[in-house]
PyMOL commands that place a pseudoatom at each C-alpha (Angstrom):
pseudoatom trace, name=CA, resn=UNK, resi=1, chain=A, elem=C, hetatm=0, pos=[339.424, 170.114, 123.871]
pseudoatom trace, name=CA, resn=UNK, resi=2, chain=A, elem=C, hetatm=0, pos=[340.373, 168.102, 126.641]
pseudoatom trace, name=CA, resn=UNK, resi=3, chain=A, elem=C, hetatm=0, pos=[344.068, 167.023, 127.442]
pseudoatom trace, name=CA, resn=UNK, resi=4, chain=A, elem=C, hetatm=0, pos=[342.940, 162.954, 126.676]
pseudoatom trace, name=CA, resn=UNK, resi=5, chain=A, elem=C, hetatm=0, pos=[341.618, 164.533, 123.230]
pseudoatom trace, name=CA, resn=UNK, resi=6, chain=A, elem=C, hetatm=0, pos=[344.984, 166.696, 122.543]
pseudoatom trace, name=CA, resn=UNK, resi=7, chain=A, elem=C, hetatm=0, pos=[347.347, 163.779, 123.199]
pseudoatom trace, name=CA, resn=UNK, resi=8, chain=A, elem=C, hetatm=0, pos=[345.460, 161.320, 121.230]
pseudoatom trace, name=CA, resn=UNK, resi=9, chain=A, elem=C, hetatm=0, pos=[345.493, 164.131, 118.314]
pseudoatom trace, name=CA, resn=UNK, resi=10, chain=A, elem=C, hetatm=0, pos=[349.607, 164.676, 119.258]
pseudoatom trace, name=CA, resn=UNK, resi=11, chain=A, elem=C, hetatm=0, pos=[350.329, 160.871, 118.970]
pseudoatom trace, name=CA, resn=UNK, resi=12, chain=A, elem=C, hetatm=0, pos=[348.098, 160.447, 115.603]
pseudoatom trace, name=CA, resn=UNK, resi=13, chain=A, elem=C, hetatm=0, pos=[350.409, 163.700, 113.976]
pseudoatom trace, name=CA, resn=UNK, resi=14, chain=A, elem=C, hetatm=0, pos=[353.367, 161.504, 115.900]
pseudoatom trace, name=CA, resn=UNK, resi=15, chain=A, elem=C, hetatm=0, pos=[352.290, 158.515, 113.858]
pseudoatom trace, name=CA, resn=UNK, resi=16, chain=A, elem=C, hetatm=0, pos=[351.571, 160.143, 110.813]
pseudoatom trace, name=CA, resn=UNK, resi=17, chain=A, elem=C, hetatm=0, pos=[354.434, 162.095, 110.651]
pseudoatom trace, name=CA, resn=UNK, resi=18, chain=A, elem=C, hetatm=0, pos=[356.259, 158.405, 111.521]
pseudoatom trace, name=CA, resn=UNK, resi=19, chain=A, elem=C, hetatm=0, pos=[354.499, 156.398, 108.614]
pseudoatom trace, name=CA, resn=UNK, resi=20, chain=A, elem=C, hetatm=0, pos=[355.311, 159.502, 106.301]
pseudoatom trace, name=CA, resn=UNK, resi=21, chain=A, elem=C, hetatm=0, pos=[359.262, 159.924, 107.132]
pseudoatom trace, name=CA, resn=UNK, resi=22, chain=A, elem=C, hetatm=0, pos=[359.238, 155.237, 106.550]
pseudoatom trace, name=CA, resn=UNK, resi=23, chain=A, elem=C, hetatm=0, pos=[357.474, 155.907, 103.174]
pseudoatom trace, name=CA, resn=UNK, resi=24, chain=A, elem=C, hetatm=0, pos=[359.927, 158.823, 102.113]
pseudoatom trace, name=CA, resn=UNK, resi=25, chain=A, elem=C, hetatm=0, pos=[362.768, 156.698, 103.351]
pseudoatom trace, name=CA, resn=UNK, resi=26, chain=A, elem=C, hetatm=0, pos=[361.899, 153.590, 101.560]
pseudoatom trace, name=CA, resn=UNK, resi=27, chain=A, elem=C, hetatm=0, pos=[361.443, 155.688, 98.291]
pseudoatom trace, name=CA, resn=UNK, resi=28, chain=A, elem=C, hetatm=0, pos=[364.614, 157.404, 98.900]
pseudoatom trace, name=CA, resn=UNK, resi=29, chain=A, elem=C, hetatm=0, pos=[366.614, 154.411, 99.472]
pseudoatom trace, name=CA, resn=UNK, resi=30, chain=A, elem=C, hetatm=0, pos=[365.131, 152.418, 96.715]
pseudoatom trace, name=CA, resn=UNK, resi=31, chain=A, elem=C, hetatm=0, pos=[365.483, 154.809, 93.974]
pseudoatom trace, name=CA, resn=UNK, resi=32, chain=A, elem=C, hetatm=0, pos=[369.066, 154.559, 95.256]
pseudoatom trace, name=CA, resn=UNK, resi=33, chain=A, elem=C, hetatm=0, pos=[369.818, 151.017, 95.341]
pseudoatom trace, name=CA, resn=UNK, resi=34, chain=A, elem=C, hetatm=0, pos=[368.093, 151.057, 91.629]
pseudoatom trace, name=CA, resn=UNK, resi=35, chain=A, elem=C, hetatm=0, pos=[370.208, 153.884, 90.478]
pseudoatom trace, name=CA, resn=UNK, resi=36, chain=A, elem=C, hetatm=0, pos=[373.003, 151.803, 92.282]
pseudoatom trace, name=CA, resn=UNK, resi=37, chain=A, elem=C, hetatm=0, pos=[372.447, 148.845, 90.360]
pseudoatom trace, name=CA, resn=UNK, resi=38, chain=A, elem=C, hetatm=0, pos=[372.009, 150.616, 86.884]
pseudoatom trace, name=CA, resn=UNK, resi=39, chain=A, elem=C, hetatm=0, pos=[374.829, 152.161, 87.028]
pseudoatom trace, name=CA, resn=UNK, resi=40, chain=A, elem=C, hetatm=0, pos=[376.418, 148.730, 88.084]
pseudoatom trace, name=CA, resn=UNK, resi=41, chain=A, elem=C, hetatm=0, pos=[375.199, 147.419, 84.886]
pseudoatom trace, name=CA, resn=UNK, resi=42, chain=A, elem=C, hetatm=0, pos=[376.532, 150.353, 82.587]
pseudoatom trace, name=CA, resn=UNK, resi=43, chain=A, elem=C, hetatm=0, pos=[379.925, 150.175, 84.238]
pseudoatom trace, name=CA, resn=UNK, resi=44, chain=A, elem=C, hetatm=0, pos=[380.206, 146.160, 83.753]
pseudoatom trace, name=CA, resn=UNK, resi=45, chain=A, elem=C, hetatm=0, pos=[379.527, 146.857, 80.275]
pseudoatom trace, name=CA, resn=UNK, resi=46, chain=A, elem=C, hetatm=0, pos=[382.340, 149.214, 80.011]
pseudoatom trace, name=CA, resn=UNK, resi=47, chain=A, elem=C, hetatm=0, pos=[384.780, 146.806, 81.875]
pseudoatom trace, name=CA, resn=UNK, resi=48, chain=A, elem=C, hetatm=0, pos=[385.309, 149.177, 84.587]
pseudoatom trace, name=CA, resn=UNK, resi=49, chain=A, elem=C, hetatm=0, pos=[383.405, 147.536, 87.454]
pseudoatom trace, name=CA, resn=UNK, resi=50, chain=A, elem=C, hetatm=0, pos=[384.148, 149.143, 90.985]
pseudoatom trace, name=CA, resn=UNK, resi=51, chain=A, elem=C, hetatm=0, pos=[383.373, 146.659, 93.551]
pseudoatom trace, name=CA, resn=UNK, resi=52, chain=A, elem=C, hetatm=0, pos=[382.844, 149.051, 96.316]
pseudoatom trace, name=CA, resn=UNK, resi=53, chain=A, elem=C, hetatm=0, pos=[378.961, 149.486, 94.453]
pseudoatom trace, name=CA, resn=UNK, resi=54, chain=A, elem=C, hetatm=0, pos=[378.333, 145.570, 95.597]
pseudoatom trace, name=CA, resn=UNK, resi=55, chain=A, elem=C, hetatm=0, pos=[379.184, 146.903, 98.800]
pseudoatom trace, name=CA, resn=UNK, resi=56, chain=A, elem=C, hetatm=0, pos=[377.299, 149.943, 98.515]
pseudoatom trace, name=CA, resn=UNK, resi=57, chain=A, elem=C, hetatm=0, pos=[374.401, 147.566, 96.972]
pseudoatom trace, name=CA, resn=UNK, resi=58, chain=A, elem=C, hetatm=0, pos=[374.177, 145.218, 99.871]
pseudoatom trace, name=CA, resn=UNK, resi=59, chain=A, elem=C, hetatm=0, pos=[373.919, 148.394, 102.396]
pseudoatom trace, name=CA, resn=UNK, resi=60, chain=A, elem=C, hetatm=0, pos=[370.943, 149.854, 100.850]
pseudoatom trace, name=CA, resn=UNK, resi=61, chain=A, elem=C, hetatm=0, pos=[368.972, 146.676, 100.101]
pseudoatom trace, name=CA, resn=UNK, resi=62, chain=A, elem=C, hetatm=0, pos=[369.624, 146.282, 103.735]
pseudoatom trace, name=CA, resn=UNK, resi=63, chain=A, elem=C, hetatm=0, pos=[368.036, 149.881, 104.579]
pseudoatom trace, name=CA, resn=UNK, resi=64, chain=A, elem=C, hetatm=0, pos=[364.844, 149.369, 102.456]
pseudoatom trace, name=CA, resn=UNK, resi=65, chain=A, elem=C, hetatm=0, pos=[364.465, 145.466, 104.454]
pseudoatom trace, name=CA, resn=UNK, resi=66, chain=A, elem=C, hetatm=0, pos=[364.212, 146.774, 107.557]
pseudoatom trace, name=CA, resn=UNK, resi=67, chain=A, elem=C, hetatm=0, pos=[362.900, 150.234, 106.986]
pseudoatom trace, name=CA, resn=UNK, resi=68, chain=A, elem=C, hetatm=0, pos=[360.392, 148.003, 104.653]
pseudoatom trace, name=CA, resn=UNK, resi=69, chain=A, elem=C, hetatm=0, pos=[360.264, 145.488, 107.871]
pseudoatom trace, name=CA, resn=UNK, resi=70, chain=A, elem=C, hetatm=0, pos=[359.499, 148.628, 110.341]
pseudoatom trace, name=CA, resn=UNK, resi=71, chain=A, elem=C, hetatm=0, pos=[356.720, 149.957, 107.658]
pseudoatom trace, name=CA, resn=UNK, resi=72, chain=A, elem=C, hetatm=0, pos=[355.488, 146.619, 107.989]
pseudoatom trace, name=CA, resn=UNK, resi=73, chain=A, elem=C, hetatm=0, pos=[354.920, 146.418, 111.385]
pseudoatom trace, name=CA, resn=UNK, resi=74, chain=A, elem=C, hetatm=0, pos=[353.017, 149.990, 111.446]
pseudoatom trace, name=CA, resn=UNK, resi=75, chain=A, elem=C, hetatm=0, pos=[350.860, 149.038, 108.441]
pseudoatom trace, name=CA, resn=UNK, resi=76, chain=A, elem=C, hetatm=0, pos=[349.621, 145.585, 110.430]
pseudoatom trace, name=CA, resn=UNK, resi=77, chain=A, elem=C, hetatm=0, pos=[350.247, 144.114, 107.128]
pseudoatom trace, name=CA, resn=UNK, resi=78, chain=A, elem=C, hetatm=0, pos=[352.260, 141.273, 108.432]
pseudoatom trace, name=CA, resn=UNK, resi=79, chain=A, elem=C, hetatm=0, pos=[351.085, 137.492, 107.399]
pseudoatom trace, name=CA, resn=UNK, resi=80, chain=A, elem=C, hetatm=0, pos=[347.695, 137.140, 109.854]
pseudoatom trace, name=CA, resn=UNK, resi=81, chain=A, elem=C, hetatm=0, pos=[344.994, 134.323, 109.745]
pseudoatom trace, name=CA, resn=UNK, resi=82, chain=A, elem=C, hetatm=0, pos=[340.968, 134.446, 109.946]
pseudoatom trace, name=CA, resn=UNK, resi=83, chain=A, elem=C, hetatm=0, pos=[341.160, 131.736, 112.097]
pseudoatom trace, name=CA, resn=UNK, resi=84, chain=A, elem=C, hetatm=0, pos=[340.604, 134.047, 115.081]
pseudoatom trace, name=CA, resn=UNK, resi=85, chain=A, elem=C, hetatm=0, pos=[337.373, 135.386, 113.654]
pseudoatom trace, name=CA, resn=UNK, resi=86, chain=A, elem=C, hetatm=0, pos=[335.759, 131.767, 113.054]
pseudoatom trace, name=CA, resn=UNK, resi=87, chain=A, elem=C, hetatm=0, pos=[336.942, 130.888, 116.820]
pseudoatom trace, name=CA, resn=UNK, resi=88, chain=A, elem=C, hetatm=0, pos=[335.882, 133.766, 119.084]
pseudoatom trace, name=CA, resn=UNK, resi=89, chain=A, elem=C, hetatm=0, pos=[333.083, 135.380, 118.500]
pseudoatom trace, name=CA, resn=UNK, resi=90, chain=A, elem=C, hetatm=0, pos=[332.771, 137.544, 121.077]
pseudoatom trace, name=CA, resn=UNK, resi=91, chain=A, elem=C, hetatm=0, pos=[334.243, 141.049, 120.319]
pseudoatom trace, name=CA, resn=UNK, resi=92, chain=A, elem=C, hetatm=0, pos=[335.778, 141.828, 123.682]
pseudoatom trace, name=CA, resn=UNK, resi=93, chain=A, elem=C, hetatm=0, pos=[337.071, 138.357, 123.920]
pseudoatom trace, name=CA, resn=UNK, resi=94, chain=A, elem=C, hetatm=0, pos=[338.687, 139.088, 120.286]
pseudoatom trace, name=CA, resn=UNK, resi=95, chain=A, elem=C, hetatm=0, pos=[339.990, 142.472, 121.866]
pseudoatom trace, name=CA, resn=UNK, resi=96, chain=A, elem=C, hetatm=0, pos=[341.769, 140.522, 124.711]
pseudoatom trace, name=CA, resn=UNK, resi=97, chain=A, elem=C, hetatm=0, pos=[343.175, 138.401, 122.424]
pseudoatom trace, name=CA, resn=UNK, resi=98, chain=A, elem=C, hetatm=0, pos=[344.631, 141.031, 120.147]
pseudoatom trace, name=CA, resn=UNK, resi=99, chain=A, elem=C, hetatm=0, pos=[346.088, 143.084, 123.400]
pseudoatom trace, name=CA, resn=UNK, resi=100, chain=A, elem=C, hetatm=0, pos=[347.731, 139.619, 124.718]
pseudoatom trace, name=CA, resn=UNK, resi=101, chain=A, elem=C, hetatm=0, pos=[349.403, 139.307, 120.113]
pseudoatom trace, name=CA, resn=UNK, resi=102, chain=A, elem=C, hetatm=0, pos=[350.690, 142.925, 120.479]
pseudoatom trace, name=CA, resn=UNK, resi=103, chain=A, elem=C, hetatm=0, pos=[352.073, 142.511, 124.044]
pseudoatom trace, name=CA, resn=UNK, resi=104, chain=A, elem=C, hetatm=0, pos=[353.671, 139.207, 122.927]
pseudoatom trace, name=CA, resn=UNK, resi=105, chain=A, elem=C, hetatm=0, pos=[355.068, 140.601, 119.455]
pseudoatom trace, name=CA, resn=UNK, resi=106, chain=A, elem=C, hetatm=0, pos=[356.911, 143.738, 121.372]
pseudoatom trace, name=CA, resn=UNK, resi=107, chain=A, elem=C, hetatm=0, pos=[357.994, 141.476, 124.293]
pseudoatom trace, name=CA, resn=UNK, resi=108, chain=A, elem=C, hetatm=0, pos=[359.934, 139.369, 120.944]
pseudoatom trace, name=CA, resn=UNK, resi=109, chain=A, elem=C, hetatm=0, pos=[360.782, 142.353, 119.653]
pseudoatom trace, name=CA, resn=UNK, resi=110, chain=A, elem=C, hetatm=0, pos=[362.210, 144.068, 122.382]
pseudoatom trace, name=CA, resn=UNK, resi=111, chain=A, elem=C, hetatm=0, pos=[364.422, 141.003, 123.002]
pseudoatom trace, name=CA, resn=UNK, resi=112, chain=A, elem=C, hetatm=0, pos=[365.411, 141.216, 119.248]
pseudoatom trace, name=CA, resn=UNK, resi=113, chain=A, elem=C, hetatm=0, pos=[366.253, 145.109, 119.918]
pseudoatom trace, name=CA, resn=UNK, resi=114, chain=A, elem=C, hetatm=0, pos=[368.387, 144.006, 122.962]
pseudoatom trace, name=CA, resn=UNK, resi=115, chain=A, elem=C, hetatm=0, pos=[370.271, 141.795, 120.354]
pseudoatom trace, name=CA, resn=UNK, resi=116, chain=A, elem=C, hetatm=0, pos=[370.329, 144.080, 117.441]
pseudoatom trace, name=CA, resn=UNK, resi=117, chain=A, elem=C, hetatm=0, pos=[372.243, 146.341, 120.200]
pseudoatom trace, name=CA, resn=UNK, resi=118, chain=A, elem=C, hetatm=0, pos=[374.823, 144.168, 121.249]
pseudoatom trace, name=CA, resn=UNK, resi=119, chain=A, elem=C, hetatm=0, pos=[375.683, 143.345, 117.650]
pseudoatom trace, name=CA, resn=UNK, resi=120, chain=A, elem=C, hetatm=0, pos=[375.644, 147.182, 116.876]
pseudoatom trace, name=CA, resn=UNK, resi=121, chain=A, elem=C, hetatm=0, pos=[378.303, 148.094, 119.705]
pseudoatom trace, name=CA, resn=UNK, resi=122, chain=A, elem=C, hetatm=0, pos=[380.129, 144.548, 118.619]
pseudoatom trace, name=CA, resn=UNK, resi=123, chain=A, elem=C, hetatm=0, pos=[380.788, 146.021, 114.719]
pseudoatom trace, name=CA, resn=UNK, resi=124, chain=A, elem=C, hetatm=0, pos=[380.726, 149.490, 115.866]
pseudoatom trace, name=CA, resn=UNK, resi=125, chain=A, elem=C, hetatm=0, pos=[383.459, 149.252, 118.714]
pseudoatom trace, name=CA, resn=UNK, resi=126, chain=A, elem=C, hetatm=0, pos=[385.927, 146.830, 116.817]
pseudoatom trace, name=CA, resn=UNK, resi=127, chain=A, elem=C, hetatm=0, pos=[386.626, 149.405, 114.332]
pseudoatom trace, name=CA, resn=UNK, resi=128, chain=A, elem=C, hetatm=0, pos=[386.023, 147.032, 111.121]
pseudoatom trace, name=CA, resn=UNK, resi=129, chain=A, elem=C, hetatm=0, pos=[385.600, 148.979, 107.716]
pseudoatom trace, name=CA, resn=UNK, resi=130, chain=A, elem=C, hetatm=0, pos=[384.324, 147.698, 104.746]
pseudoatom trace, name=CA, resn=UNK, resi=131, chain=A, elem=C, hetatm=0, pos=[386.637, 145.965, 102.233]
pseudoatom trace, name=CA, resn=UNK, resi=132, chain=A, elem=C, hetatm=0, pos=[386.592, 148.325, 99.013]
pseudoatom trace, name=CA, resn=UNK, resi=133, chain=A, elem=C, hetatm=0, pos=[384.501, 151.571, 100.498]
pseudoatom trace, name=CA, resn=UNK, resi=134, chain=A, elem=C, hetatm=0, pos=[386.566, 151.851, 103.986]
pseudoatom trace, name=CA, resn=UNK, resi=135, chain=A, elem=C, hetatm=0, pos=[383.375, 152.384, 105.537]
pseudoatom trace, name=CA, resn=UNK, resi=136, chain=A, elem=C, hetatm=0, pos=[382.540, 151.429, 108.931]
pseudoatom trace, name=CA, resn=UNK, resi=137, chain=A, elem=C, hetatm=0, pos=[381.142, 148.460, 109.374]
pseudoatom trace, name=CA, resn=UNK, resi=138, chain=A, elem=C, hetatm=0, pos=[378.232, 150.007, 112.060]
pseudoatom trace, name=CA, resn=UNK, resi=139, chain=A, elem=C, hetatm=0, pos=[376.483, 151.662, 108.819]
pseudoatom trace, name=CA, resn=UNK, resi=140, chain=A, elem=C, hetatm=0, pos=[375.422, 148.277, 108.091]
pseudoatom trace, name=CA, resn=UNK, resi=141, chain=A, elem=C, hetatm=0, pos=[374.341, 147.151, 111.606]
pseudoatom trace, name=CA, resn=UNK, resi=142, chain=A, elem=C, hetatm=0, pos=[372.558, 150.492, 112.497]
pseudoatom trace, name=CA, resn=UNK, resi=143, chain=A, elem=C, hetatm=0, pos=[370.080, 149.220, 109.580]
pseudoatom trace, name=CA, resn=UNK, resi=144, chain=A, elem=C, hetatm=0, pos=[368.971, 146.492, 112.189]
pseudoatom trace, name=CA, resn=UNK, resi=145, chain=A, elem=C, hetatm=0, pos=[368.877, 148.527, 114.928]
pseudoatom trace, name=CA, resn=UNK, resi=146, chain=A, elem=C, hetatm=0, pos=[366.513, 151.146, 113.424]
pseudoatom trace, name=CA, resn=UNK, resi=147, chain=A, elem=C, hetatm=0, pos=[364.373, 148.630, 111.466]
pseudoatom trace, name=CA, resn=UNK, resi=148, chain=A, elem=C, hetatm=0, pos=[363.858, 147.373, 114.886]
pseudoatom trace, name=CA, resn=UNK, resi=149, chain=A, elem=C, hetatm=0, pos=[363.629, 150.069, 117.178]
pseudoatom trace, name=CA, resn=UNK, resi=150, chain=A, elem=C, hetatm=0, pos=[360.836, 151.365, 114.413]
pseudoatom trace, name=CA, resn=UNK, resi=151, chain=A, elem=C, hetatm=0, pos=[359.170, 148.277, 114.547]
pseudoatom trace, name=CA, resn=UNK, resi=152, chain=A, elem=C, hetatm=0, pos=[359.056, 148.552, 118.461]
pseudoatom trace, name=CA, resn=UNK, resi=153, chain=A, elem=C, hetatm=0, pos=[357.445, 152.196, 118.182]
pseudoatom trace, name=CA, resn=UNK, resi=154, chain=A, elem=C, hetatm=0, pos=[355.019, 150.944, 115.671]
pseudoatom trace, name=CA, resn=UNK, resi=155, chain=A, elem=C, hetatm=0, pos=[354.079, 147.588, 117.873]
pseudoatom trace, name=CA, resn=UNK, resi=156, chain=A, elem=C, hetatm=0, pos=[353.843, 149.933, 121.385]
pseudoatom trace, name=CA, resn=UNK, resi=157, chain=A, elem=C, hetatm=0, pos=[351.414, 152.112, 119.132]
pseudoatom trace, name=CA, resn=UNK, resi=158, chain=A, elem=C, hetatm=0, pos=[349.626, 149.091, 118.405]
pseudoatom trace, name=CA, resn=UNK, resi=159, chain=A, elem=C, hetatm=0, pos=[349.691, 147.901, 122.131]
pseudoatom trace, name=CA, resn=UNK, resi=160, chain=A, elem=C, hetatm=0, pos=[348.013, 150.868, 123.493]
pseudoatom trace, name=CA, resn=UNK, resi=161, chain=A, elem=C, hetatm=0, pos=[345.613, 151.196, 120.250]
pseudoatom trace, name=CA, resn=UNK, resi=162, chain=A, elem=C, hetatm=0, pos=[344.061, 147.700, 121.484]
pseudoatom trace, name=CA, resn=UNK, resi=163, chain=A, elem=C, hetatm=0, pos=[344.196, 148.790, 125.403]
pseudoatom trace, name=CA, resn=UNK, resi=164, chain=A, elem=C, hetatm=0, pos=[342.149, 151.718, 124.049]
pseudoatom trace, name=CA, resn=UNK, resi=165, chain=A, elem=C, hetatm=0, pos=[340.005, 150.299, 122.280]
pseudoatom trace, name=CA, resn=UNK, resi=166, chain=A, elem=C, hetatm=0, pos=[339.332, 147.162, 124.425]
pseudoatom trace, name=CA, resn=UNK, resi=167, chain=A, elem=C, hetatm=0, pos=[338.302, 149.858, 127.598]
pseudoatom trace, name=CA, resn=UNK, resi=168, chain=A, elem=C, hetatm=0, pos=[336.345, 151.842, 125.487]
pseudoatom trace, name=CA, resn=UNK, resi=169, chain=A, elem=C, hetatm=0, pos=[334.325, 148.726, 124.424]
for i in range(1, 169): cmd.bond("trace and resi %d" % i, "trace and resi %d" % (i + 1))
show_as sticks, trace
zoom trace
């Protein structure tokens, strides 16, 4: 086996191993915010609500978006028309034009990431904590920032998947 051969086999484990931690991360997180939220219902019944659970609530359901968001991006299940298909018919063309989408989509995403940091160090450094849980108030930025920096992995993946494939023909 050639080194070419052994790195594409490392970065398909890489990716694998990627998609498979998302997955387990979304499950884990969503069986948590529904666990969460039954046991927001039980305890409103009981008239003991503890409001630190809406708190709790909002940072999961912010976990599975952009962990959901990320998983997203690496699936290539994001909203995409046809319209391409009907237009160019020539595959190479079609493989230039899906290099110049990805490069575009992590340019935009990068800036987002850029962003997504500032506004991490802004909640992280002011030393903010939540209202009811006295957590820090970063917990609930660093959502964004790895939703994003996953979805920048997943799009560079993508990036060099279509440079691949457009030189290989």
């Amino acid at each position: 086996m050639n080194s070419e051969n052994l790195t594409s086999v490392r970065l398909q484990r890489a990716e694998r191993l990627t998609r498979w931690t998302l997955e387990a991360s979304m499950v884990f997180f969503g069986l948590g915010l529904a666990g969460l939220m039954f046991a927001q219902v039980i305890l409103r019944e009981l008239d003991s609500a503890f409001l630190g659970f809406e708190e709790a609530a909002i940072l999961l359901g912010l976990w599975v978006y952009f962990l959901g968001f990320a998983y997203g991006t690496w699936q290539k299940c994001h909203i995409a028309g046809g319209l391409e298909t009907l237009i160019i018919r020539s595959q190479r063309t079609r493989h230039w034009h899906e290099l110049f989408i990805s490069f575009a989509s992590l340019c935009f995403l990068l800036f987002i990431l850029f962003r997504a940091w500032d506004y991490f160090a802004f909640t992280s450094g002011n030393g903010r904590v939540s209202t009811y849980l006295r957590w820090p108030r970063g917990l609930w930025a660093s959502s964004l920032l790895i939703g994003i920096s996953l979805s920048c992995l997943a799009e560079l993946f993508h990036f060099f998947t279509s440079l691949k494939r457009l030189y290989k023909g």
